[in-house]
N, C-alpha and C positions, 0 to 999 in steps of 0.2 A: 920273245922271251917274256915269262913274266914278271907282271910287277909285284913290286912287293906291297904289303897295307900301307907302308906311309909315303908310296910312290901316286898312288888311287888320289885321284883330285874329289876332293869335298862332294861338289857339283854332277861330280857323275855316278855318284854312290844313287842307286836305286831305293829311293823312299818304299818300304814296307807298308802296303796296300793295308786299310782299316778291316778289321774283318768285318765290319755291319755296312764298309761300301758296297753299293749292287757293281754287277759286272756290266758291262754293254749289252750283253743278252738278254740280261733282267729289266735292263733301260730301255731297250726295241720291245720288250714282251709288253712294258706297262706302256707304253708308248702307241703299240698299236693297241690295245685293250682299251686306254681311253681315247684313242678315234673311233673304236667302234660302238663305245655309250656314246659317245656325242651325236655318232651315225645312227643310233637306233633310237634316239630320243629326239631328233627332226623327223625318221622315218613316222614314226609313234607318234609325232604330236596329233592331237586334232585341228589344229587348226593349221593353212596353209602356209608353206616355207617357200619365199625363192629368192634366190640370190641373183644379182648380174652386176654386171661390169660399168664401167665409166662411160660405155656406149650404149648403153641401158638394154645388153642382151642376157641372156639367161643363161644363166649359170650351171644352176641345182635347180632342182624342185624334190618335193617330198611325197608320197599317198593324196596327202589329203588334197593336196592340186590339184591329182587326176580328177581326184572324186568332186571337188569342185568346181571346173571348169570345161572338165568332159575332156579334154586333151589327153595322149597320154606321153609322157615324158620325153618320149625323144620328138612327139611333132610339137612340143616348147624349147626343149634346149636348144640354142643357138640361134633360136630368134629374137627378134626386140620384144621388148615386155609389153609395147603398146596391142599384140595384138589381143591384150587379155583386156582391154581398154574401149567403152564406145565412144565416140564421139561425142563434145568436143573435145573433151580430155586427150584421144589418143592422137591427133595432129598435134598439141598442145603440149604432150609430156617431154619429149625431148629436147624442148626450147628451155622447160624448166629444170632440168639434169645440169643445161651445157650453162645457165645462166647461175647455177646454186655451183661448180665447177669454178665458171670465173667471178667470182662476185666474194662467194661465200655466207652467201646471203639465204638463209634457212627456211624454208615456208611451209616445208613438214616433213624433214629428219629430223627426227628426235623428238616427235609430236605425233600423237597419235590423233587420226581426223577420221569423217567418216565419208565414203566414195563409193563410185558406183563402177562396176567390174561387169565383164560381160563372155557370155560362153561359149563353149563352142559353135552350139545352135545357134547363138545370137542374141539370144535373152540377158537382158541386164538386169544386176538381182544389188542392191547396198551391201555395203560394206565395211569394216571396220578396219584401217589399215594405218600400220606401226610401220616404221621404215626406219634401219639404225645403216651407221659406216663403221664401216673398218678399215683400215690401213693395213695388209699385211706385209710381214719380215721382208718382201718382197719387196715391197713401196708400189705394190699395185694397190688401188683403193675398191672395194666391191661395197656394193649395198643390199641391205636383208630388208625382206618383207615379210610382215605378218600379216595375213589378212583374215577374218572371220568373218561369216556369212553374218548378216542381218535382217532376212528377208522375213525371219517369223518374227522378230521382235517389231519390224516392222509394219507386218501386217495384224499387231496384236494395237500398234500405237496408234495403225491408221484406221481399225477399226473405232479406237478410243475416243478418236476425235470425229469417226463421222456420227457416233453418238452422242456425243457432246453437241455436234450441229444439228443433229432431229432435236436434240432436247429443247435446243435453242430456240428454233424455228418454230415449235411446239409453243415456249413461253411469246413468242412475236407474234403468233396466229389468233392467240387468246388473246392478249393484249388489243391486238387490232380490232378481232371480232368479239368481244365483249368489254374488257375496260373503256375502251374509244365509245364506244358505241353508248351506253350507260351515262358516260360524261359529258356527251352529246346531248342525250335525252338528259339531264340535269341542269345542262344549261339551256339548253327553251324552255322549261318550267321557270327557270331564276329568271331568264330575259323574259315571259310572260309576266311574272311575280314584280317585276321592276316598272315594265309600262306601267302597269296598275297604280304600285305607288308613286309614280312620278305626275299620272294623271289625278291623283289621290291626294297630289301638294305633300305627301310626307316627305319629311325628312331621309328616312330612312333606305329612298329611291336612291340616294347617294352611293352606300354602302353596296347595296343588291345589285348596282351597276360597276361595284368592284367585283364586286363575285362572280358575276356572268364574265367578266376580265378575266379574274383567273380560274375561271374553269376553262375558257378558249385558250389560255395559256395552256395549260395542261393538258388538254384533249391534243394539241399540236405534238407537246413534248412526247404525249404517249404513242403519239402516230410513228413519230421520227425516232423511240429508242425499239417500239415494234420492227419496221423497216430497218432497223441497225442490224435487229437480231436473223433476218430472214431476207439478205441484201439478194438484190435481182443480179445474178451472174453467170446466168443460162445462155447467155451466148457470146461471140468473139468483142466486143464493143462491151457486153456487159461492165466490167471491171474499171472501165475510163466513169459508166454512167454510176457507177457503185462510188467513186471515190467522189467525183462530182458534188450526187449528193451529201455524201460525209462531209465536204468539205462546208457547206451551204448550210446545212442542218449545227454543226459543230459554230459555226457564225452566228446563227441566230439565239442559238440556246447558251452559248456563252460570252454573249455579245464581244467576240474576237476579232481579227480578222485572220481567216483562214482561207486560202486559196487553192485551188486544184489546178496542175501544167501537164500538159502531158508533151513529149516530144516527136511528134507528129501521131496518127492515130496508132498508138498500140495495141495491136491484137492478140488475145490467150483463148487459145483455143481449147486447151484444157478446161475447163471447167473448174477443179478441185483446184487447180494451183488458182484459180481467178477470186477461189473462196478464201483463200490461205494467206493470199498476197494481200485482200480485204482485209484480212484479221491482223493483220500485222499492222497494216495503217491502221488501223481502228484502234488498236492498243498503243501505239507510238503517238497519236492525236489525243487521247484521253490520259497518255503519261504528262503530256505535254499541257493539257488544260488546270489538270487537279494536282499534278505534284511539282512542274518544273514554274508553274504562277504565269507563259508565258500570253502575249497579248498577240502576236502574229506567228502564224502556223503557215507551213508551204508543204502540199504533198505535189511529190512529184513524178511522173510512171517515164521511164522512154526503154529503148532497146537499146544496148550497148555491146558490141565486141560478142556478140552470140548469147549475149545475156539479158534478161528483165530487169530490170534496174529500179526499183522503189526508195524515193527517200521521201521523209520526213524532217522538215526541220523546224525550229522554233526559236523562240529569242528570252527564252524564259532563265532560269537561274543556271542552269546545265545539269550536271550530272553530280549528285552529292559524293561525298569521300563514305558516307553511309549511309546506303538506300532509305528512303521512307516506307514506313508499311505499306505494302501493295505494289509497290514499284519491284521489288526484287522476283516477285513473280511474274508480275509481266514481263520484265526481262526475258525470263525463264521461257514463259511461256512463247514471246518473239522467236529465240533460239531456236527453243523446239519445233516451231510449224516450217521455219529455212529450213532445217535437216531433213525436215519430210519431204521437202521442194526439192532435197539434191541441191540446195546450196549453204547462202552464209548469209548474216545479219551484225553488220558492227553497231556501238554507237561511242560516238565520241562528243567532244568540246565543242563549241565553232571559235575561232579566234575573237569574231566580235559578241560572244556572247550566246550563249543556246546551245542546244544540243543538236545532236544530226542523226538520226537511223537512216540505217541504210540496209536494203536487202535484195542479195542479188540470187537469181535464181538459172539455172538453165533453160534457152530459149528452143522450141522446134526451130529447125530452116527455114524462112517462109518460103509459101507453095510458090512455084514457079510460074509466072504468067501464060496464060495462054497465049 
């Protein structure tokens, strides 16, 4: 039977639909329309996309992956992300997922860093790599990576600096073979000029035997900022006899005390990094003499946990709340020679006073004994 209008409960009267609401159809059409910009704007990007899981396998990837890493899309999905990774990173990466999992302890989501990635052939090229999380409606957690190739900026920086080091060695060679040399011959004239008046009864034998003084001063100094400039690091031991002397030379000319440790012999067989890791204590020992006032310097080289390990420390003022001229670039400049090593460079306080650099670099295996 029906009912009448004032038998109809309130509640069940059907609300008359806004005419500007969309329908469900119009809400599926915009719905998939914007997954498919979002889909064609990871497809699109240039730089590479890839997603994975809490178990750090793959997700997604995009174009620019294949074209990056030579793989093509399905021989990466479903595997771990380590294999896009050389060692020691990729033994390494999973222990840091499951520890930033339970910890919550960040060391670079949300931080963009720069890494070394490696391709299918095998070739490992740097890296610029973003990594954000998401939580989705699901309560699954994935994580995105960005990564961009850095291998020309790279080779534009590393060209920069090995001309910076001909220039260098170029000012050291001069220096050696003609300022040294010059101030050599200046001083056997003065130490001839000196017998003379000293046999001569003058007074003035006094003076002339300062000056023979400091010009061997000076011929020393110009020997050892020469040698600074043009360090011997041509072979595996090189880099212990490179700091050594830093450490001896930096003692005498700024009457310190400055010490060199090594923890047991360290070998770099590399060359370029033997030259890089020099530059680094060379600018961490001269922050340390002229801006931080300090009176004892300790460099010290070892191997640690697959890595080279360079510190530098001091007991000088530490580290100002605003740099002094000069210091803000050598900072700079520190930074920048770890990133070309494929590693990192901190500097901190030391609890009793001084400051600490430290610079860690990736170490080869050592060779296997025969």
């Amino acid at each position: 039977m029906a009912l009448w209008p004032q038998q109809i409960d309130p509640s069940m009267k059907k609300k008359p639909s806004s005419p500007d609401a969309p329908s469900i159809a119009e809400l599926q059409t915009a719905l998939q329309a914007s997954e498919q910009r979002a889909a064609a704007i990871v497809e699109t990007a240039v730089n590479a996309i890839i997603t994975i899981d809490e178990n750090c396998i793959i997700e997604t990837t995009n174009t620019a992956t294949e074209r990056l890493f030579g793989y093509t899309r399905d021989e990466m999905v479903g595997q771990n992300i380590m294999m896009l990774m050389p060692e020691p990173f990729r033994s390494r990466h999973d222990s840091y997922v499951k520890n930033y999992l339970g910890t919550g302890e960040k060391r670079i989501i949300g931080i963009g860093r720069e890494a070394l990635a490696m391709r299918k052939d095998g070739s490992v090229f740097p890296i610029d790599l973003s990594v954000g999380e998401a939580v989705l409606p699901s309560g699954r957690r994935i994580f995105t990576g960005i990564i961009r190739d850095l291998s020309d900026r790279k080779a534009l920086e590393d060209k920069l600096l090995h001309i910076s080091e001909e220039e260098q060695a170029r000012i050291g060679r001069d220096i050696h073979d003609d300022l040294c040399q010059r101030l050599a011959a200046i001083g056997c004239l003065a130490k001839v000029a000196q017998k003379k008046l000293a046999q001569a009864g003058c007074p003035e034998s006094e003076s002339m035997e300062e000056i023979v003084r400091m010009l061997g001063e000076a011929n020393t100094r110009a020997r050892e900022t020469a040698h600074g400039l043009m360090p011997v690091v041509h072979d595996s031991g090189g880099l212990m006899d490179a700091l050594k002397d830093l450490a001896e030379s930096t003692a005498r000319a700024f009457e310190i005390q400055c010490d060199s440790r090594f923890d047991n012999p360290v070998k770099v067989q590399d060359t370029k990094t033997a030259l890089q890791l020099f530059r680094v204590a060379q600018e961490a020992v001269s922050n340390a003499v002229k801006h931080s006032q300090a009176t004892r310097v300790e460099i010290h080289l070892a191997r640690q946990n697959g890595n080279i390990v360079l510190t530098v420390r001091d007991n000088g003022v530490g580290i100002p709340d605003t740099p002094s001229k000069g210091t803000g670039m050598g900072l700079l400049t520190m930074s920048h020679r770890a990133r070309m090593m494929g590693g990192t460079v901190s500097f901190s306080s030391r609890p009793q006073g001084g400051t600490q650099v430290t610079c860690s670099v990736p170490a080869p295996p050592k060779a296997p004994k025969p």
